[in-house]
N, C-alpha and C positions, 0 to 999 in steps of 0.2 A: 265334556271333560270326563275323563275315565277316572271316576272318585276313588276304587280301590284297586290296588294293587294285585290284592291273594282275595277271589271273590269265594264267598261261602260256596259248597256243595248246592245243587240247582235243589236236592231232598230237604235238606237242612234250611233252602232259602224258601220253599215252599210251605216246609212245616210252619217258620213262621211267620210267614203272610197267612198263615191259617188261621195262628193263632191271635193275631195284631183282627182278623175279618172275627173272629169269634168275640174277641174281646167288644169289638165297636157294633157288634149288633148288642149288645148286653152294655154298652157305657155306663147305664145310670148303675147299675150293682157291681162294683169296683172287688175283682177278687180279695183275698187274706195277702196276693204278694203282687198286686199289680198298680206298682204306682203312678202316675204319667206326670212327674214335677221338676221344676225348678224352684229351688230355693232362694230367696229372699239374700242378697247377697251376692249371690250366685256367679262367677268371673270376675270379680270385679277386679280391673287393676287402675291405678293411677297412672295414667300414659305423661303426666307433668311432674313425675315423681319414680326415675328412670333406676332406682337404688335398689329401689324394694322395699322400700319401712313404707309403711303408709302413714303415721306421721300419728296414730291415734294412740293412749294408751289401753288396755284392757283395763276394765274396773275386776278382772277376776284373778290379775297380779301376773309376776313377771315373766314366769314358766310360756304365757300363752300370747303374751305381749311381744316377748322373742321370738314366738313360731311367727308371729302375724307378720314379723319384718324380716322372713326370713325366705329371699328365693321367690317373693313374691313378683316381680317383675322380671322376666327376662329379655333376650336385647329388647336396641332401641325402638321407640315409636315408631311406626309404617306407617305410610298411606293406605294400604290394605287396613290393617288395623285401625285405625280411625273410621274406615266408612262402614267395618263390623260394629263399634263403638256408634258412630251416627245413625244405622241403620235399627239396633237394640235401642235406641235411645227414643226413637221416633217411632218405635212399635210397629216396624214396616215387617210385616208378615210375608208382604206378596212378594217382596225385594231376594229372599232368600235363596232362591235359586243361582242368580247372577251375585249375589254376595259369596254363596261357595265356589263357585267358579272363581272368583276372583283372591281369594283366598288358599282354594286348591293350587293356582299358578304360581302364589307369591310363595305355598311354599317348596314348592320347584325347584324356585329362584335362591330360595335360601333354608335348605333341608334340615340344619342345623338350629333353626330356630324354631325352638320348644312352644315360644308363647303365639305365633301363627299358627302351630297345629292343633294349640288348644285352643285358639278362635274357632277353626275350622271343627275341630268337634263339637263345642260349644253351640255352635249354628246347628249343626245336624240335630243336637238336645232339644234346642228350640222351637225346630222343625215338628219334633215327635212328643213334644209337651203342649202344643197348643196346636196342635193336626185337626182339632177341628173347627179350626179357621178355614178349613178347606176341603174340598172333596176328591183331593188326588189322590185315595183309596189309599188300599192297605201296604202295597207292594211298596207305595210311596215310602211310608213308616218303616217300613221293616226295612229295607235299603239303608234308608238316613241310621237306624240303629247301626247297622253292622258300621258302617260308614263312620259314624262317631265312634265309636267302640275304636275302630283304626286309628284315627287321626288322636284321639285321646291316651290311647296305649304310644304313639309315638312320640309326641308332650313328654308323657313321665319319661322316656328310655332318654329324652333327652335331659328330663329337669328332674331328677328323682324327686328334691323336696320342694317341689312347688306344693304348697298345700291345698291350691285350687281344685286340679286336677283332677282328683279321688272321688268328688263329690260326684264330679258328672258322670267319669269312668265307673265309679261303682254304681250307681244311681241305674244306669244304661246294663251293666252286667245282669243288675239283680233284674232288671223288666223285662229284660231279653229271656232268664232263665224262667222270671215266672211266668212268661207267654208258653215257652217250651217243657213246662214241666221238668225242667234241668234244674234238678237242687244243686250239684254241681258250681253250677255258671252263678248258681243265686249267691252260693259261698263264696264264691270268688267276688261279688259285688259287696257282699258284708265287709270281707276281708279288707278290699280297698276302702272301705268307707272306715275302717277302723284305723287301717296307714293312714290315712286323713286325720282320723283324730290327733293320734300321736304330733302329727304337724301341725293343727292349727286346732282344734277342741271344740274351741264355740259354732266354728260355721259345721263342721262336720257331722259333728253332733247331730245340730239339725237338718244335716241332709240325711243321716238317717235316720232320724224322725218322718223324718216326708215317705222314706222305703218305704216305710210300712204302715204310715198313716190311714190309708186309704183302704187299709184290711178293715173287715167287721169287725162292729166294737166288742164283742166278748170273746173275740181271738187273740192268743198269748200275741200276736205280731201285733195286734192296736194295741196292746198292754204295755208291749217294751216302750212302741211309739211313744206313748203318753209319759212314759219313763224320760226318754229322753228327752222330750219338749221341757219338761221342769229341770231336768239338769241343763238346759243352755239356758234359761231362767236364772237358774242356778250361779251357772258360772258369770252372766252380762249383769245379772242388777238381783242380787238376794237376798235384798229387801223386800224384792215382791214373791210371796210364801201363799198357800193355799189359803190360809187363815186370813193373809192381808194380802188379796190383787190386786190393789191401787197400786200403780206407778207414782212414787213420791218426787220422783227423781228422774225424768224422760232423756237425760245426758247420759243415766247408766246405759240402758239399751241401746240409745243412740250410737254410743262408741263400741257397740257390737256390729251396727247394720246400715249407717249413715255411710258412706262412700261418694267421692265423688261421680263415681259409675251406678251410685245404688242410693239414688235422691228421695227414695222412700221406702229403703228397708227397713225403715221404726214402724210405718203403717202396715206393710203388709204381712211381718211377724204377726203385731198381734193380733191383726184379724184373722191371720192361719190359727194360731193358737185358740182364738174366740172360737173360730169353726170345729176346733176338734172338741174344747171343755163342752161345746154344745152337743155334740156324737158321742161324748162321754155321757153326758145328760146331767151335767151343775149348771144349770142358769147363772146362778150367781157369779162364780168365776169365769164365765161365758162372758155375761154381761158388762165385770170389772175389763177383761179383754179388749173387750170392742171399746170400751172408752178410753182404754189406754192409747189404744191408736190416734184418737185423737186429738191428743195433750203436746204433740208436736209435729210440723212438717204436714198438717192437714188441707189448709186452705187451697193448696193447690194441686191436691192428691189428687190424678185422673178417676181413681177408683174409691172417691170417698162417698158417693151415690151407695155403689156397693156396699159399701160399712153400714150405710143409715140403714138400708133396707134390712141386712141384717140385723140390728137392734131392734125393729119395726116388726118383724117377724120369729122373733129368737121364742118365743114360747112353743109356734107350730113348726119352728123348723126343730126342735128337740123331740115334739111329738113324732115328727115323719121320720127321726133318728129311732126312738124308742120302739118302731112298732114292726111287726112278722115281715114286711113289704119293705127288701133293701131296693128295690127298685124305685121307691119315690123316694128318698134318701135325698137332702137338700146338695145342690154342689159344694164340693169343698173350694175351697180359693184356690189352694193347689191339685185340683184336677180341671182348672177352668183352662176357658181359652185365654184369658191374662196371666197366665201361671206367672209366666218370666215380668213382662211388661210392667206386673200391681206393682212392683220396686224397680224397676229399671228406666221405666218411660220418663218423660220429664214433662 
């Protein structure tokens, strides 16, 4: 299948397969702008709930509560769509290929339809946030970038206020630029992650939280990061404050990240967040973290091994945060190969 249309310059397409191969010889020392995430959340639509409300209120009041139900679904359920949906749902990695393919056709078939083409970009995200599931090299990546960048730029032209969109599109801007050293392409990704907010606050937020997450901790970019982790905090359950991280109340955040498509975005926030206050270097609000993941939608969390060991380990992995060697730096959850799946899979 011929995935784009207008392909990059062969220079342009070279520069960054250069810089996707520089990056992944260096994986474990994550640049100041090189993210490689999906967020907790992430696509989600309710394909039994064809309106676009998804049916939850925001505990951070009406303003965001309106974005959330606003434009959120575009047309009806597909068959294409569902086996994107079955396929994210079962954490089939290897499936990807014949899943774009199949999603490239359908949207062919119906060019008009916004929320196919941001499956189709969506898939390519997925592709280049958990790439190392596989060894289909660089050229791999950086294709599925420009690729998603396509299919997601043509989403919004069709659905301006889909609030989904922004996350991935900007997400994909800003890693594209920071591979290319293009501050540029990197503004243009802040930019869309900020159209995001405007539409939807809470999830955006924290997708640009994730940009820049993954920058060293005494860089103004992990600064803002950590900024904005307490503001989606903030806006889903603000009861829980630096002074008090217990979670009193796991329905507030739940009706931030519980989705039908997102059977465990309660757990994999707050173990994103446990993994950053621990790169921040507070144990303590680390530690209130990881237990808050707990306190709901655990038992049957694919990735609740993962949580224990980090509590098991949370004093040396702050140590290998703290010290001259970003190179042993523990994984973050959002630069793993589960990036998408810790809240998608079922």
């Amino acid at each position: 299948m011929k995935r784009m249309s207008a392909r990059p310059s062969l220079v342009l397409f070279a520069s960054l397969a250069l810089s996707f191969a520089t990056w992944a010889c260096s994986a474990d020392t994550p640049s100041a702008d090189a993210p490689n995430v999906v967020p907790p959340g992430a696509s989600e639509v309710d394909a039994t709930n064809p309106s676009g409300s998804e049916g939850t209120a925001s505990s951070s009041g009406g303003a965001s509560t309106g974005s959330r139900g606003r434009a959120t679904r575009m047309p009806g359920s597909t068959p294409e769509g569902e086996v994107f949906w079955q396929t994210f749902a079962a954490g089939n990695y290897d499936a990807l290929d014949q899943l774009q393919t199949t999603l490239g056709e359908a949207t062919k078939k119906a060019p008009s339809d916004g929320y196919l083409q941001r499956l189709l970009g969506v898939s390519y995200f997925w592709q280049v946030a958990e790439g190392s599931r596989t060894s289909g090299g660089v050229f791999r990546d950086a294709l599925a970038s420009f690729n998603g960048i396509e299919a997601l730029e043509a989403s919004k032209a069709k659905s301006p206020n889909d609030p989904w969109t922004p996350c991935f599109l900007g997400l994909l801007k800003y890693e594209v630029g920071s591979r290319l050293g293009n501050t540029t392409q990197k503004g243009d990704g802040l930019r869309e992650l900020a159209r995001g907010i405007e539409l939807y606050p809470e999830f955006n937020t924290y997708c640009r939280a994730l940009a820049r997450g993954g920058a060293p901790r005494s860089s103004p970019e992990f600064q803002a990061a950590v900024t904005d982790f307490w503001r989606v905090i903030e806006l889903c359950d603000p009861t829980v404050t630096r002074d008090h991280p217990e979670v009193s109340d796991p329905s507030k955040m739940a009706s931030c990240t519980i989705r039908a498509r997102v059977p465990h975005g309660y757990n994999g926030i707050w173990m994103t967040m446990g993994d950053v206050m621990t790169k921040v270097g507070d144990a303590r609000i680390a530690n209130a973290f990881y237990a808050n993941a707990k306190l709901a939608y655990f038992d049957n969390w694919p990735e609740k091994a993962a949580l224990e060991k980090r509590l098991a380990s949370q004093a040396q992995n702050q140590a290998l945060f703290a010290d001259a060697d970003t190179k042993n730096d523990p994984e973050l959850a959002f630069h793993s190969a589960r990036t998408c799946v810790m809240c998608h899979a079922k």
